[in-house]
C-alpha positions in Angstrom: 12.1 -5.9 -1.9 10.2 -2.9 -2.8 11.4 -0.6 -5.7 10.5 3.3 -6.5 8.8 2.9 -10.0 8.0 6.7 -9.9 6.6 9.9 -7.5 3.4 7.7 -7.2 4.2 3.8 -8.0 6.2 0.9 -6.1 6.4 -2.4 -6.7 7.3 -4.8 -4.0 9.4 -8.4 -5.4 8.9 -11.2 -3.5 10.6 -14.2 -4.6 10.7 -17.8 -4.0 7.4 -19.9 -3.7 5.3 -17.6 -1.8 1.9 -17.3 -2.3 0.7 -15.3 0.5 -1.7 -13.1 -1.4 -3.0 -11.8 2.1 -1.4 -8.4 2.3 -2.8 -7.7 -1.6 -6.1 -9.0 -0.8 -6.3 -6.8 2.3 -5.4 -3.3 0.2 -8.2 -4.7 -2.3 -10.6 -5.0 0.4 -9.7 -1.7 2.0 -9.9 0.0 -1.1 -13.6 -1.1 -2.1 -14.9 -1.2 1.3 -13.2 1.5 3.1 -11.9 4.1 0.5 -11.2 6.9 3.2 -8.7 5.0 5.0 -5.1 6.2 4.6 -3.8 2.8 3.0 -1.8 2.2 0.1 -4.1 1.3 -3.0 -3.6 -1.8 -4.8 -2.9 -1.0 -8.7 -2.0 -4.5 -10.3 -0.8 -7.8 -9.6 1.4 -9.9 -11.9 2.6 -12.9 -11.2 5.7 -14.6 -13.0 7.9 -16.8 -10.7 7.9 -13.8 -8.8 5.3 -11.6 -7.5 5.0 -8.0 -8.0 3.0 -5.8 -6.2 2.3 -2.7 -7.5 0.7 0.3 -5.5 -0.2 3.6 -5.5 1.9 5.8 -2.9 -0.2 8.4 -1.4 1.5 9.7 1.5 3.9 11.4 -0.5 1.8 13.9 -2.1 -0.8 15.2 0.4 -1.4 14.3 4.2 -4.8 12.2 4.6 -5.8 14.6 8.0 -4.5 17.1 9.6 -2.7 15.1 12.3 -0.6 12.6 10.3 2.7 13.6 9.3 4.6 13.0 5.8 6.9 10.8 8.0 4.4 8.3 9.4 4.7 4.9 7.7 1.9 3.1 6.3 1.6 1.2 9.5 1.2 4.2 11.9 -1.1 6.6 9.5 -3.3 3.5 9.4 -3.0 3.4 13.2 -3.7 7.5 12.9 -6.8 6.8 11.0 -8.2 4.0 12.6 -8.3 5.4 16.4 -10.6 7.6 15.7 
């Protein structure tokens, strides 16, 4: 589940046992090593018996180039980005 925290921050719940800590690691690695792509950043991680993720939305207040549109999901402005 992911939950609007405010214009800039969302958290995404997961529940249950997981501890797939893939997806945060990635946005850690792309924000050190690659800061120019267009992928969400990685602001904190607490863990309870549920996992928060919290991250920086950027696609909502500027577009990264010229040719992704404030529509594009996460997925596709990364796509955007990357093909070049």
């Amino acid at each position: 589940m992911v939950v609007k925290c405010n214009e800039e921050v969302v958290a995404k719940v997961i529940t249950g046992d997981n501890n797939d800590l893939t997806e945060y690691m990635t946005m850690q690695y792309l924000a050190a090593r690659a800061p120019n792509i267009p992928a969400l950043k990685p602001h904190d991680l607490i863990r309870f018996r549920i996992l928060l993720h919290y991250l920086h939305v950027i696609y909502s207040r500027h577009d990264i180039s010229a040719g992704l549109a404030q529509s594009a999901t996460p997925g596709e402005a990364l796509n955007t980005a990357t093909a070049r």
